[in-house]
C-alpha positions as CSV (number, residue, x, y, z in Angstrom):
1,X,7.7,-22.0,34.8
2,X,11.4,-21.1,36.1
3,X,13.0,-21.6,32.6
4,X,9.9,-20.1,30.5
5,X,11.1,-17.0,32.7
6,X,14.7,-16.9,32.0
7,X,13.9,-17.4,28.3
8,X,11.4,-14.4,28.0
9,X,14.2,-12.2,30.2
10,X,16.5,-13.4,27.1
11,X,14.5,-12.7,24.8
12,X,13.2,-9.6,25.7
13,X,16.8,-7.7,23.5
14,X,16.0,-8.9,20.9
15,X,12.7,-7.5,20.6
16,X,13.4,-4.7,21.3
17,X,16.2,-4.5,19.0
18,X,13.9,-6.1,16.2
19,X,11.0,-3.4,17.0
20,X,13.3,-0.4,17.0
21,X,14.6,-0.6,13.4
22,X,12.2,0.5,11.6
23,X,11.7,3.2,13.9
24,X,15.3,4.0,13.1
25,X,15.0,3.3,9.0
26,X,11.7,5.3,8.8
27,X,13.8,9.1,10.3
28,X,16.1,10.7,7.4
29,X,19.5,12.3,8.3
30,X,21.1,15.2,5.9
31,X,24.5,13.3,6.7
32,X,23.3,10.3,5.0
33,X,22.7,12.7,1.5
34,X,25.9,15.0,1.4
35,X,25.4,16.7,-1.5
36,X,23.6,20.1,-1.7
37,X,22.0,20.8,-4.3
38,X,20.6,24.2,-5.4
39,X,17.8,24.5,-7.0
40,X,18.2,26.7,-10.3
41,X,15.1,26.9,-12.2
42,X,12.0,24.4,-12.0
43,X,8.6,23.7,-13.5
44,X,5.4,22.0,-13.4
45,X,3.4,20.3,-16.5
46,X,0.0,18.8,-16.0
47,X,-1.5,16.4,-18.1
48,X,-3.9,14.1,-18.8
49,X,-1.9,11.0,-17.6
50,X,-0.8,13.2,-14.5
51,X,1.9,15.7,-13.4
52,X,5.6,16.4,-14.4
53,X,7.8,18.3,-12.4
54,X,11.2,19.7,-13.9
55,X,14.0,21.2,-12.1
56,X,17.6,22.1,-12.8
57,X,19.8,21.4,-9.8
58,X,23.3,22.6,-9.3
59,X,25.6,20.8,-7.4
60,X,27.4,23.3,-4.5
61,X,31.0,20.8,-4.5
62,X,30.8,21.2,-8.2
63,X,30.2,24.6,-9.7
64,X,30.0,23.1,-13.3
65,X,27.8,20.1,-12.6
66,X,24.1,21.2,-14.0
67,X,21.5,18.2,-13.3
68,X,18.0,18.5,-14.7
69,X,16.0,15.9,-13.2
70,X,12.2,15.1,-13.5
71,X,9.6,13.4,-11.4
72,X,6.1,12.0,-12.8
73,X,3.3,11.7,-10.1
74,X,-0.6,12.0,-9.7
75,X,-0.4,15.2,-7.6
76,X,3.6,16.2,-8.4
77,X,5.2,18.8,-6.3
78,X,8.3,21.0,-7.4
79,X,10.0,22.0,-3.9
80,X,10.3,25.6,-2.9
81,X,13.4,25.8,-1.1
82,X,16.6,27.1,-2.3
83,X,19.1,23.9,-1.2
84,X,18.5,20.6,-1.0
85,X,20.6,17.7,0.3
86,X,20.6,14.8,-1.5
87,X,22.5,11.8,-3.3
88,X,23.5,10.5,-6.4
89,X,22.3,7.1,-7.1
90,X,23.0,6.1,-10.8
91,X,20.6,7.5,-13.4
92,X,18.7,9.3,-10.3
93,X,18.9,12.1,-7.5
94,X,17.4,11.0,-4.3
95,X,16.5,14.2,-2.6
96,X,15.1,14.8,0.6
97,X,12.2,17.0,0.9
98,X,10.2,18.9,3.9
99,X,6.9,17.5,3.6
100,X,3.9,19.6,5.0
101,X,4.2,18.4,8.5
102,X,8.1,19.6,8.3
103,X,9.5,16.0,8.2
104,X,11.9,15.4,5.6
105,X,11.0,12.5,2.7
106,X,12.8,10.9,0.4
107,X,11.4,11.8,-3.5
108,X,13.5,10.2,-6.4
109,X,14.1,12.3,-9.4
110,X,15.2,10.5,-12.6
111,X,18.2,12.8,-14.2
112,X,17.0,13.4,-17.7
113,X,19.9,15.9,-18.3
114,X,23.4,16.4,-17.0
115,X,26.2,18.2,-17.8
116,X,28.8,17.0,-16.0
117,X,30.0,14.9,-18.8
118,X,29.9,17.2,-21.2
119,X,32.5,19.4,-18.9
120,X,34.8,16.5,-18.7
121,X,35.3,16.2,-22.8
């Protein structure tokens, strides 16, 4: 019994390390998605297959850099606040969003449009 007690007592770290993670994945931090983006214009499409939402986003670090980005989903939401932070993650914006209860969420947007290149030519 002596050394089954000294092995839970070691143990116990670890599980509370283990049960802690995705406690800490699951909470979103605006310093983990540095860019702010501002919302310029956005709209909503339904159809039969379900909804599109559209936005133009501007980049605040780059005044030229446009991004029009799109997001397909059964019940799709365009969000109606003025800045967003977010991140670039190759052919998509990862954005996070208040949902109702006020908790931010991660929505991916695929980038359908940018002009960023066509500034650099």
């Amino acid at each position: 019994m002596k050394g089954m007690n000294g092995c839970v007592k070691c143990l116990t770290p670890l599980l509370l390390a283990l049960l802690s993670v995705p406690l800490r994945a699951a909470t979103h931090d605006e310093a983990d998605y540095p860019v702010q983006f501002e919302v310029m214009n956005a709209k909503l499409s339904w159809h039969l297959l379900g909804d599109t939402c559209a936005m133009t986003v501007r980049d605040l670090a780059s005044p030229g850099v446009n991004v029009t980005v799109e997001r397909k989903s059964d019940s799709c939401e365009v969000p109606n606040i003025k800045i967003l932070h977010g991140r670039r993650v190759n052919s998509r914006i990862q954005l996070l969003v208040p949902n109702d209860k006020g908790k931010l969420t991660v929505e991916n947007w695929a980038i359908t449009e940018d002009t960023s290149s066509r500034n650099q030519k």
